[in-house]
N, C-alpha and C positions, 0 to 999 in steps of 0.2 A: 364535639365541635372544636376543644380545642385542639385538642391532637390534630383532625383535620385541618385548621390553621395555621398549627406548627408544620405539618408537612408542606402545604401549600409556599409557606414560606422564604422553608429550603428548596425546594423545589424552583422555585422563583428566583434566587438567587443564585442557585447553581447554574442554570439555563444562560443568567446574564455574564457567568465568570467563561460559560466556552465561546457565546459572541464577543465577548472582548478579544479574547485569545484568537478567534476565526478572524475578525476584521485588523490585528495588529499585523495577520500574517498574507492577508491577502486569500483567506480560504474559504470554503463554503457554509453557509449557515442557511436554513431553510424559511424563506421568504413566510410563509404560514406563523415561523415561529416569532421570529422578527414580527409580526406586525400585532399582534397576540403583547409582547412586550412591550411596544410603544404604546399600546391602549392601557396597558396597568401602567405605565407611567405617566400617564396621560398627554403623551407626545402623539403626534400624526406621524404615521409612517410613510416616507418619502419612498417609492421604485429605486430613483439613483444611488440610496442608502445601502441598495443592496450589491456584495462585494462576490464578484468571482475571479478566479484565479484566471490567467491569461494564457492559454495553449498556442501552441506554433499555430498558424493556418498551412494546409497540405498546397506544395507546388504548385501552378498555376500550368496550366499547359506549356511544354517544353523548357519550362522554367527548371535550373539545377539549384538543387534545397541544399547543395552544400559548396555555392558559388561564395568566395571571398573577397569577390572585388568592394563591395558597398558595406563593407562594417562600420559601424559607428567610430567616432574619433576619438582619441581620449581624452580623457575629463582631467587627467594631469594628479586625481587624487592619490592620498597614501592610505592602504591597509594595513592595518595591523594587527593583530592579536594582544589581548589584555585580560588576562580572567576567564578564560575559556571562549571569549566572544568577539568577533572580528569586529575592530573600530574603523571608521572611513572618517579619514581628515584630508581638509582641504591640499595640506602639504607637507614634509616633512618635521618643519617649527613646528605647527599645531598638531602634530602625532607625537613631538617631544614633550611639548606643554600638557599633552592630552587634550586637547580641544576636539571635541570631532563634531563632525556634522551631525545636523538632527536627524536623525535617523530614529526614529522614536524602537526602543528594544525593551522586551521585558524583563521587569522588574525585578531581580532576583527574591529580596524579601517579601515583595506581594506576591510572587508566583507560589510561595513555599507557605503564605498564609493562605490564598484559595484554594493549595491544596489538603492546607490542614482542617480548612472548613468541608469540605467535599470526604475527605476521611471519617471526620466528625458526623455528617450527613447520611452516610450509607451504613453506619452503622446505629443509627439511632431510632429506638422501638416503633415510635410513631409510625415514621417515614416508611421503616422497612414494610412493616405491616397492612399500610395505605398502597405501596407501589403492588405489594403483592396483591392484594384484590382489586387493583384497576388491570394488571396484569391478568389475572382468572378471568377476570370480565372481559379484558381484549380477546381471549381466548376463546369465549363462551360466543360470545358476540361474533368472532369469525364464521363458529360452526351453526349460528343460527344465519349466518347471512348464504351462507352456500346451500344450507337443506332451501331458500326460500328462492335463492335467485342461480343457483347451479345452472336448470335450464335454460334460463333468461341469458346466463352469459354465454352460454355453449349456440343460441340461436346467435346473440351479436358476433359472432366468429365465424360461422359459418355462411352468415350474408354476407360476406367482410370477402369481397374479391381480391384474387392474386396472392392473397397473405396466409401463411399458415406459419408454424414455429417451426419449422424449416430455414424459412427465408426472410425471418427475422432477425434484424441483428442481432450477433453478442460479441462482447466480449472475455475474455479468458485478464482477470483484473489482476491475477498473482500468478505469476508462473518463471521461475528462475531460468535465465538465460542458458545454465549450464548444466542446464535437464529437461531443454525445451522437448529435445528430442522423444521419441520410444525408444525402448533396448533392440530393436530390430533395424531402426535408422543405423542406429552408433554401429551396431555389428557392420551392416552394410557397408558404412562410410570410411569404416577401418577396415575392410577386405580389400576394398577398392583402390582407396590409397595405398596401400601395401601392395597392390599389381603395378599402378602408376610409378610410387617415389622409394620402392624398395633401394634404392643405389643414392638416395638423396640425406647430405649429412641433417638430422632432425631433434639432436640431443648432445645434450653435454652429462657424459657420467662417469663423473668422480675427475671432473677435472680433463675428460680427454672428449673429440668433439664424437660421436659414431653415427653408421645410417642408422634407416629404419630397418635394414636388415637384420645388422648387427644389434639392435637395441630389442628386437623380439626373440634374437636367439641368448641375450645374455638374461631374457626371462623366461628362456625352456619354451616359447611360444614359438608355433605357426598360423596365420591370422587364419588358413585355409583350414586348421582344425577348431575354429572357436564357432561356438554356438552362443544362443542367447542364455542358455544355462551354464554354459564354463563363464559368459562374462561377467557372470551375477552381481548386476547393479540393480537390479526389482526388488524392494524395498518385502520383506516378507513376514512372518511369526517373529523373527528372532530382532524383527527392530521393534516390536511394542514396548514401550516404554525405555529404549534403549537409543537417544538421540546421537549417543558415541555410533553405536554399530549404524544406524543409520547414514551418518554424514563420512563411513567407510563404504559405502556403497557407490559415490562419488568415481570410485579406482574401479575402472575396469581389470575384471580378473585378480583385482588388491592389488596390483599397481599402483603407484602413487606416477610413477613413470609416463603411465597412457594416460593420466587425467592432465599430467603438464602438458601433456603431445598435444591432445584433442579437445581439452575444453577450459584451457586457461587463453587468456591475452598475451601473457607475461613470459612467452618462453624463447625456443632458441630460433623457431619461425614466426616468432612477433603475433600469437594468435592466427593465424592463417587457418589452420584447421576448421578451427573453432570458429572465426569469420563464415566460414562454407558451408557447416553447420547449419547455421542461423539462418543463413541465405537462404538454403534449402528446405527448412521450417517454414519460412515466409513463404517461398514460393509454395509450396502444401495450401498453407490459409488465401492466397491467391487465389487458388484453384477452389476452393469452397469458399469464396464469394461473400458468405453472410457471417466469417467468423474473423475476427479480432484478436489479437494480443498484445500485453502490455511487459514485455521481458524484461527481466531487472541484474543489472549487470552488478558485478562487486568493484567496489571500490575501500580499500583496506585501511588505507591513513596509514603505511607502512614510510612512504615517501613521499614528495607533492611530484614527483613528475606520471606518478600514476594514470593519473587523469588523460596524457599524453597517450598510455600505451592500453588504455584499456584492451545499489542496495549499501548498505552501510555494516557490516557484521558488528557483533559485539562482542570483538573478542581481542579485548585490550590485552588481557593478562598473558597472551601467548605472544603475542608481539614485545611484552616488555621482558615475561620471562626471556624472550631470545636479545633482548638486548636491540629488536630492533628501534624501540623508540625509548628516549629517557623519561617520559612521563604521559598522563593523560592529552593535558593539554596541546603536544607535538602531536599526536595522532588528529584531534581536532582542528588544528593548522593546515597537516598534509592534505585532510580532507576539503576544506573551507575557503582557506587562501589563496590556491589557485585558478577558484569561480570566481572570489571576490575581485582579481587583478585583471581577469578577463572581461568580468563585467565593465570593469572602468577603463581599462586597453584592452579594446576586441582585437584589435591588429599587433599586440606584442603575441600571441598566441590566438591565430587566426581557427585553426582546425579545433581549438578547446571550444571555443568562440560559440564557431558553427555548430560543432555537435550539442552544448549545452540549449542550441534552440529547440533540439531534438527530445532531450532532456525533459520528460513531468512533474519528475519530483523525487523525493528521498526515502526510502526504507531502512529499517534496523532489523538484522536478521541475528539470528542464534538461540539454541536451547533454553528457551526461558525457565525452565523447570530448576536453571542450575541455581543455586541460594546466594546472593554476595556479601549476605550478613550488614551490609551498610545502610542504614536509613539516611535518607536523602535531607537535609534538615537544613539552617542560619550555619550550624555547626560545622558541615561539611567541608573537608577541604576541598579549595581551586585548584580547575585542572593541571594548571603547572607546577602545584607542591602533590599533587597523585603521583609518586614515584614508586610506589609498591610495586607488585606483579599481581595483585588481587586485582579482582574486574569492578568498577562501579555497578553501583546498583540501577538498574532499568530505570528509574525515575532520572537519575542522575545525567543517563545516557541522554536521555529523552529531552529536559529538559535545554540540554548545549546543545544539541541539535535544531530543537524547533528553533530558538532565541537565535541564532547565525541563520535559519531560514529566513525566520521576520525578516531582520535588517537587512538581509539579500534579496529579496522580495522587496522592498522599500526601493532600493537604491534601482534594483532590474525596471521596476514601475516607471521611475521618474523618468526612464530611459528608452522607455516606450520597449521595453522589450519583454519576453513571456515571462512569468513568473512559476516556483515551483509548491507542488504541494508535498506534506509531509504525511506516509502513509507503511507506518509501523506494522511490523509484528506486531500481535498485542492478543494477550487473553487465549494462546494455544494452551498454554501450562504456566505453573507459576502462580503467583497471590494476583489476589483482584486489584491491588493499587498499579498493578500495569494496565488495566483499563482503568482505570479512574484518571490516570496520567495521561493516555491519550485520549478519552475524554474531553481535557483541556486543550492538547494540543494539534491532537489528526483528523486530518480535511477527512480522510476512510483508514480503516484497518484491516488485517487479515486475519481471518482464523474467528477472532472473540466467542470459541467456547464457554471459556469460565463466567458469561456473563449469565450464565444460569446458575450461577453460585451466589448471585450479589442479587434481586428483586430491586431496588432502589438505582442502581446505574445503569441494568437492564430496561427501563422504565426511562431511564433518563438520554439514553439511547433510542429509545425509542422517541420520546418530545420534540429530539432535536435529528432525526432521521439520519442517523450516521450511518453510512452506507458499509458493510460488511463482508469483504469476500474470503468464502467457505469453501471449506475444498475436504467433502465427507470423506473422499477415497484417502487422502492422505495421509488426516487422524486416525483412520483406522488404522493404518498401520502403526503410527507411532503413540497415541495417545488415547482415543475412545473409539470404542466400537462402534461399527456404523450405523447401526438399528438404535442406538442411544443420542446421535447427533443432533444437537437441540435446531437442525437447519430445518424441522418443519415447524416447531414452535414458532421459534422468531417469526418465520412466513406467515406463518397463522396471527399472530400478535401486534403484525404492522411494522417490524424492524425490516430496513433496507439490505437484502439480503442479496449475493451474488452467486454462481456457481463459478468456480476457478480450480486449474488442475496440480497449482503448485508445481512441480517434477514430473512430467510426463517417465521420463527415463524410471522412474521410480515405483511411479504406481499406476501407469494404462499401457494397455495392449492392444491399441488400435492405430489407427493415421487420423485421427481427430479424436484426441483425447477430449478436447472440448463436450465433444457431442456424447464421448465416451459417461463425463460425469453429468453429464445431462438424463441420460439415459436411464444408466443407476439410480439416481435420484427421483426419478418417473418413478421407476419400480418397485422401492422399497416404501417412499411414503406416498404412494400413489399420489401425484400431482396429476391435474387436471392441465388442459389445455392453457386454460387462461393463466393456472400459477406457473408453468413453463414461460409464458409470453413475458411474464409481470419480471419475472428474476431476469430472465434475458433482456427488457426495457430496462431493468436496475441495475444490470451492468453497463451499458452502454451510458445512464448519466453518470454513475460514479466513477467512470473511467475517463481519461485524459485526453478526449476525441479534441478536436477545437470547437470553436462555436459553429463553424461551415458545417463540419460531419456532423455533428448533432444534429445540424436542421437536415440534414441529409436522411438521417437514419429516423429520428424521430418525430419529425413535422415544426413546422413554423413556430408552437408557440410551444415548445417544450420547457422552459424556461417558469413559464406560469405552473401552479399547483392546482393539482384536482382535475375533474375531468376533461377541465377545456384547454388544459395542458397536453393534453395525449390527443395523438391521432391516429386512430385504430388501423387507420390503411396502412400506417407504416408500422404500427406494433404489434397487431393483435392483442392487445389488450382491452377487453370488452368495457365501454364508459361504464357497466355499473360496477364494476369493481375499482374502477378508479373513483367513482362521489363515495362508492363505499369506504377507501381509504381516505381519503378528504376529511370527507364529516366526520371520522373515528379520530384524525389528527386535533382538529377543530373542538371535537367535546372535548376529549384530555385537555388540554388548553384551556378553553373557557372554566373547566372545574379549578381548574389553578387561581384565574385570573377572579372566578366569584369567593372562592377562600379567600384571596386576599381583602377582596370587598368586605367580607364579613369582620373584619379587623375593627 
């Protein structure tokens, strides 16, 4: 009993450290758990209490979503940076005084103490041993709930007019803008333009300006002789465990040349290519109707006029090796500063303005596998004394990211305008304190393999329904094999699980890669109808839709938890597996909230 106490305990107070961190930033936390908390505190839990993040709403009939006439005015405030985190003062004087507005930001020494209790936490006997057999039991309990009610939900599906997983929605929650494509588009796209803009100047090399003619012959290339196999960007054997060879798969034909031409922003036709690209992706998901995507562009911290020319990489140490930035904290600036000044003059930069309406939120991309040797600690230095060429450590990243979200999400709020959410890499490779970190910090994440290494944060992921998008096709290549993907676990156990295809250019060979890793994932861990519905329902909340396309996609009251949240017309999701996952949220919880009783 007391071991059971002691877990309960932590448990209970880990829960209350990421509704802090969800409601400082404007992010989601699950209403079931919330109210589950206000009963062990013995508070009444209020509806308005509960805090969601603010998405664009989509155009209005003949309405232009990137019309400039009616921006907000300016507020007259001053931005600044101070310590790695953007300060908003009324005026000049009070950013020399430091005075700044209340903007309430998190605490750097409480953040680094809740992270050392949650450290402390997922490693201690009790706890871990307690999550792992609620864990088996969630497990156990799935596969007695399917031998009992299998049929039961295969008949609510099949009276279930018009709706099949077909023509339900999904979304694709992770997928990089610069691989939206297949390797059969990009061939395509680059034969074609090569007939079109052969005589058009398209490159600068080595200083002198040349066409696209002359830029394929100074690489021995004719675009008429390339195949999908000479342009080898498909991700194969030789990137497992190799995230260098991987992100050299980027170059068409190891060009570094074709990947400026075709799939950067930043070059000698101002992304144009790449613009057409993307267009032509969209139009594809157009044409199949019930598919979604959520693309995520880079943005480097190289410069602050970035943002102008267009995910967050984390790859300080290349940028400083090259001497493009003198320290952490300028990277952090070029990223941060230029939202922060728009948000308060929409009209000094009109088009930053408009696109950030468009804007959901922020990601941190890069090889988590690589080691920074830095623990993130009181001790650590401020970003603007980080002058090394060494890369901070993932917590480090994580934590000056989310803190410059908060308080831009504060400031965006008061302003009536969307707000963004923060939605890391997290738990591909690497130690498990990169989930424990965004744990605290991320509305969702991508990847969270290694949470089958931890039983206690996996458990604690689960409590707090953190939504998860998994992309088996693409770990296979680089990290776990596919028949080992813990993506039917989790399914099985109640975590909010997504399908997503990452880098289509990388790892599918179809014109809906979507349906591609759908498919796959059928077949390897035989899903059933209803767990197809359920993951594709799970993409669509955990995705950046507005509050209108939700009601659109998911019914009136999707907003509510358990079954009178779901409306099977529009999901196929059979009500008994949604009281199924309900009631199974509900026990976990009450067994926390009677541990505590027992005190």
């Amino acid at each position: 009993m007391d071991d059971f106490e002691l877990s309960c305990r932590g448990l209970y107070r880990a829960l209350t450290i990421r509704e802090k961190y969800m409601r400082l930033a404007f992010q989601r936390f699950p209403r079931t758990a919330s109210q589950y908390l206000r009963e062990i505190e013995g508070e009444t839990f209020k509806p308005e209490d509960q805090v969601q993040p603010v998405f664009t709403s989509p155009p209005k009939n003949g309405e232009d979503p990137f019309d400039t006439k009616d921006l907000p005015k300016n507020l007259g405030y001053v931005a600044r940076m101070k310590d790695g985190l953007i300060y908003v003062y009324n005026d000049a004087a009070a950013a020399d005084k430091h005075q700044p507005k209340d903007l309430p930001c998190p605490d750097y020494t409480t953040f680094i103490d809740d992270m050392n209790f949650l450290i402390a936490l997922i490693a201690q006997g009790p706890t871990k041993t307690y999550s792992h057999r609620r864990l088996k039991f969630l497990s156990s309990k799935f596969n007695v709930h399917e031998m009992l009610n299998e049929m039961e939900e295969m008949k609510e599906l099949k009276m279930n007019p018009h709706r099949d997983f077909y023509n339900c929605r999904k979304v694709d929650t992770h997928i990089h803008a610069a691989a939206c494509m297949n390797q059969k588009h990009l061939l395509r796209f680059i034969k074609k333009s090569y007939r079109v803009d052969a005589d058009r100047v398209v490159h600068n090399l080595k200083g002198r300006e040349v066409t696209m003619k002359e830029l394929f012959e100074s690489l021995n290339l004719h675009p008429y002789d390339l195949t999908v196999d000479s342009l080898d960007v498909h991700a194969g054997r030789q990137t497992f465990q190799r995230f260098d060879k991987f992100n050299a798969k980027y170059n068409p034909v190891g060009a570094s040349e074709l990947r400026d031409l075709y799939l950067k922003t930043e070059n000698h036709i101002n992304g144009e290519y790449f613009a057409t690209i993307i267009k032509e992706v969209a139009s594809d998901l157009e044409d199949a109707k019930y598919q979604y995507a959520e693309p995520r562009l880079s943005i480097y911290g190289c410069n602050p006029n970035e943002w102008n020319k267009l995910s967050i990489p984390r790859i300080y140490d290349v940028f400083r090796g090259r001497n493009f930035v003198p320290h952490f904290g300028k990277m952090l600036e070029n990223i941060f500063l230029p939202v922060f000044q728009a948000t308060i003059d929409p009209q000094s930069n009109p088009e930053l303005s408009i696109f950030l309406k468009h804007v959901t939120g922020f990601d941190s991309v890069d090889d988590e596998s690589k080691h920074s040797g830095h623990m993130f600690s009181t001790k650590s230095p401020k970003p603007e004394e980080w002058d090394i060429a060494k890369n901070p450590s993932y917590t480090y990243y994580i934590y000056y990211m989310y803190a410059n979200i908060a308080v831009l999400n504060q400031l965006r709020r008061q302003r009536g305008m969307n707000t963004f959410t923060f939605r890391p890499h997290c738990g591909e490779a690497g130690a498990v304190t990169h989930l424990l970190a965004a744990f605290m910090t991320a509305d969702n994440i991508s990847h969270g393999l290694n949470l089958k290494k931890s039983p206690v944060l996996q458990y604690l992921y689960f409590l707090t329904q953190i939504p998860i998008a998994m992309s088996p096709l693409s770990n296979n290549s680089l990290f776990l094999e596919y028949a080992k993907n813990p993506l039917l676990e989790f399914h099985q156990k109640g975590l909010v699980v997504s399908l997503s295809t990452d880098d289509p250019m990388q790892f599918h060979y179809t014109k809906e890669p979507l349906m591609e890793e759908y498919a796959i994932a059928a077949q390897v861990f035989k899903l059933s109808t209803c767990d197809m519905c359920e993951i594709s329902r799970n993409s669509v909340l955990q995705s950046a839709m507005s509050h209108e396309e939700k009601l659109h996609c998911l019914g009136q009251d999707y907003l509510k938890e358990g079954p009178e949240g779901n409306d099977i017309r529009k999901t196929n999701v059979a009500q008994i597996r949604m009281a199924y996952r309900y009631e199974t949220l509900c026990y976990e919880l009450n067994l926390i909230k009677e541990g505590l009783k027992a005190e």
